[in-house]
C-alpha positions as a Markdown table, in Angstrom:
| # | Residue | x | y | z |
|---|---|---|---|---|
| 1 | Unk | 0.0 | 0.0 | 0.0 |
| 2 | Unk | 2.7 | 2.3 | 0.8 |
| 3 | Unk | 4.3 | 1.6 | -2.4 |
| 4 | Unk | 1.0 | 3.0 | -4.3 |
| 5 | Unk | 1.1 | 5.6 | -2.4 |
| 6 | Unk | 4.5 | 6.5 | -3.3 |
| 7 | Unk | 3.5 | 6.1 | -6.2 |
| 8 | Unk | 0.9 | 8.7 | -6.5 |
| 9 | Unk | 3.8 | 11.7 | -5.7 |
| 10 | Unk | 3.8 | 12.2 | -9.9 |
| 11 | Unk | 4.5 | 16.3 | -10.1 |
| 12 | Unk | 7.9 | 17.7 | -9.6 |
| 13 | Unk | 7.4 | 21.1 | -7.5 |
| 14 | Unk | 10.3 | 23.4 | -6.0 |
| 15 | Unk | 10.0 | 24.3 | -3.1 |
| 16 | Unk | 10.9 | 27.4 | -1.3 |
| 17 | Unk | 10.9 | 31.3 | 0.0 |
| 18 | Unk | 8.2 | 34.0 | -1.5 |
| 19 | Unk | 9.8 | 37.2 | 0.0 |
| 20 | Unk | 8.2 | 40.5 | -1.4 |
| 21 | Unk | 10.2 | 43.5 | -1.5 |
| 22 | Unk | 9.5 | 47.2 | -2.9 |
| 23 | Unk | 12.2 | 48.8 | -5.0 |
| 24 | Unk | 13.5 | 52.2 | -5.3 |
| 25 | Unk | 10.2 | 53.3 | -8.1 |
| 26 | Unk | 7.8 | 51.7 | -4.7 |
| 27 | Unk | 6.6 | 48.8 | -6.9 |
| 28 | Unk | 6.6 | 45.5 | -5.0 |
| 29 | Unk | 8.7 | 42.8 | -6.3 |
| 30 | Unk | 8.3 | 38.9 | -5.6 |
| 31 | Unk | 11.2 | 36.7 | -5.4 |
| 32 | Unk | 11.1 | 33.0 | -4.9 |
| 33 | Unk | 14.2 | 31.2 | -3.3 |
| 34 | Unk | 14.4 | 27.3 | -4.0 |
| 35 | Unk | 14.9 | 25.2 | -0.7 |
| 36 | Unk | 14.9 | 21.9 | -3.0 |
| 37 | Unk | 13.2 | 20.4 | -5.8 |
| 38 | Unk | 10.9 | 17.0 | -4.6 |
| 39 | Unk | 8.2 | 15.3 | -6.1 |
| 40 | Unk | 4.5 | 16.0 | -4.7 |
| 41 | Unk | 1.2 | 15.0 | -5.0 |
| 42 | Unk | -1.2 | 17.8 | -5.9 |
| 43 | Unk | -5.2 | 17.7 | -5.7 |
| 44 | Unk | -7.3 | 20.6 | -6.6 |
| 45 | Unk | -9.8 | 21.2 | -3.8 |
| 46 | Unk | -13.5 | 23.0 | -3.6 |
| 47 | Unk | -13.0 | 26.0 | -1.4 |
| 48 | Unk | -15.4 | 24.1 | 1.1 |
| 49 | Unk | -13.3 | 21.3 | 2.0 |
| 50 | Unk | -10.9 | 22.1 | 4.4 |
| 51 | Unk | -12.4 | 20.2 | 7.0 |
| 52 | Unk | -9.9 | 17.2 | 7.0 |
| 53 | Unk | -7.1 | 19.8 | 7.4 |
| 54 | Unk | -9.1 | 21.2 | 9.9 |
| 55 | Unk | -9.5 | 24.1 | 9.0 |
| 56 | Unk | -13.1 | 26.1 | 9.3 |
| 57 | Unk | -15.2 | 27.7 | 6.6 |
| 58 | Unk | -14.5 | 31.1 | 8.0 |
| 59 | Unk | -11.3 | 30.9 | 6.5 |
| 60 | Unk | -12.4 | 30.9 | 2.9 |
| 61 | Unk | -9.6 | 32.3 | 0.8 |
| 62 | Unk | -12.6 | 34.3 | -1.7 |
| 63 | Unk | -9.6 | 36.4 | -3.9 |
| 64 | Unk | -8.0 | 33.0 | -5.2 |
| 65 | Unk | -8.1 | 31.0 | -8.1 |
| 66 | Unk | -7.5 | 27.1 | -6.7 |
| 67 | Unk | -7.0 | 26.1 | -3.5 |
| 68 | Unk | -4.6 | 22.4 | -3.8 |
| 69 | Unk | -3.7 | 19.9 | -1.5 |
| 70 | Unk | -0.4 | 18.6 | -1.4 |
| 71 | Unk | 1.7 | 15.7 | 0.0 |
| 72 | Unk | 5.3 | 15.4 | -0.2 |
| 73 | Unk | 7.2 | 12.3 | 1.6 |
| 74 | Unk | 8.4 | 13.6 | 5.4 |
| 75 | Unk | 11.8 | 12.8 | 5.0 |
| 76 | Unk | 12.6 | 14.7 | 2.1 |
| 77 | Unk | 14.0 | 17.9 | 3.9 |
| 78 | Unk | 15.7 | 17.7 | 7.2 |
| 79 | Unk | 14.0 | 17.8 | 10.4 |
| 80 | Unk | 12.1 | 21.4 | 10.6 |
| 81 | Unk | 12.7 | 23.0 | 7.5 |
| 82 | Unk | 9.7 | 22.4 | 6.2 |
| 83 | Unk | 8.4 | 25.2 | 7.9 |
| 84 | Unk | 10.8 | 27.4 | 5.9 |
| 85 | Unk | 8.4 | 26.6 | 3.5 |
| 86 | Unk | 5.9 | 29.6 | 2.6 |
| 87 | Unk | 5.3 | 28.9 | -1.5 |
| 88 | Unk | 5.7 | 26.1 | -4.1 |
| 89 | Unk | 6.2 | 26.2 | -7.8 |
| 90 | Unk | 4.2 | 23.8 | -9.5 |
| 91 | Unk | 3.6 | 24.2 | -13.9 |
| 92 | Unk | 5.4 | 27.5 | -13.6 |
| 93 | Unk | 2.7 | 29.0 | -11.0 |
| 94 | Unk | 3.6 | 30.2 | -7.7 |
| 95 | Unk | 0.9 | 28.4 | -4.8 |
| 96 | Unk | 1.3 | 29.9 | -1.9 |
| 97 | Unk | 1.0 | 28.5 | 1.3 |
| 98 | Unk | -2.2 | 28.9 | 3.2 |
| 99 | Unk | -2.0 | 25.7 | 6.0 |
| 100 | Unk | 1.6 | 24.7 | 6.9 |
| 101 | Unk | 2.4 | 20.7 | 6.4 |
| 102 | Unk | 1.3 | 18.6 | 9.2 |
| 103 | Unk | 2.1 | 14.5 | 9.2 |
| 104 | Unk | -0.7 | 12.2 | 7.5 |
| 105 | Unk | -2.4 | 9.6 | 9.4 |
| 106 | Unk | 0.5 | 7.0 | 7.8 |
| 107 | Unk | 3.5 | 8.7 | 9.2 |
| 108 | Unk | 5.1 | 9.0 | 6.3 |
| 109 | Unk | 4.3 | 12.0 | 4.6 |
| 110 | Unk | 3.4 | 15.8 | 5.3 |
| 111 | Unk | 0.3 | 17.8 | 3.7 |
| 112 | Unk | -0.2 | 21.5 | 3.1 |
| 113 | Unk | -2.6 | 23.7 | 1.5 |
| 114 | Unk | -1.5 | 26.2 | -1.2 |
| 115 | Unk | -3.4 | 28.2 | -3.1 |
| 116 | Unk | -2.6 | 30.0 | -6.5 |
| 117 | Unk | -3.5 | 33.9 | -6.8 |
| 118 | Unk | -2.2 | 34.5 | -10.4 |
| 119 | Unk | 1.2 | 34.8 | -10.0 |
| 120 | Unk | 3.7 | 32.6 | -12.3 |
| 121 | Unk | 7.5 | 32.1 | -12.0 |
């Protein structure tokens, strides 16, 4: 079972730092640092099911486009720096990260939620 599981991480994301920064003209600026590059699996999710990341429906993101759910095995970054973690790239779109990773019921891997709001890499 694990194995089919594994199986299922089938989408190469990086993941990484969003930092936003204004330059000298006062236009913000979005820069994405790489942390490392792992394979994922990514679901699209209605903007009503949270509940198994428990998470409540007052915390509707209403400005994005897709909210996603996405696995990546635990042991793929070193202990805690998946909380360095704030944004993804995934298909040249920047998801950014709306419910930090937290273990699945198997142990094995973490889950998120990111959500896309238009920006691409």
């Amino acid at each position: 079972m694990i194995d089919a599981d594994i199986g299922r991480l089938n989408h190469r994301i990086k993941m990484g730092r969003l930092t936003e920064s204004e330059n000298e003209n006062g236009d913000v600026t979005c820069a994405f640092q790489c942390i490392k590059e792992v394979w994922a699996e990514i679901k699209p999710l209605p903007l009503t099911n949270y509940s198994s990341f428990g998470v409540s429906n007052e915390s509707n993101l209403r400005n994005t486009k897709n909210v996603y759910a996405v696995k990546i095995r635990k042991n793929v970054l070193s202990k805690g720096r998946h909380e360095a973690v704030n944004a993804i790239v995934w298909k040249y779109k920047i998801l950014t990260n709306f419910y930090c990773f937290r273990l699945d019921k198997t142990g094995i891997f973490l889950e998120g939620l990111f959500y896309d709001q238009g920006r691409e890499l």
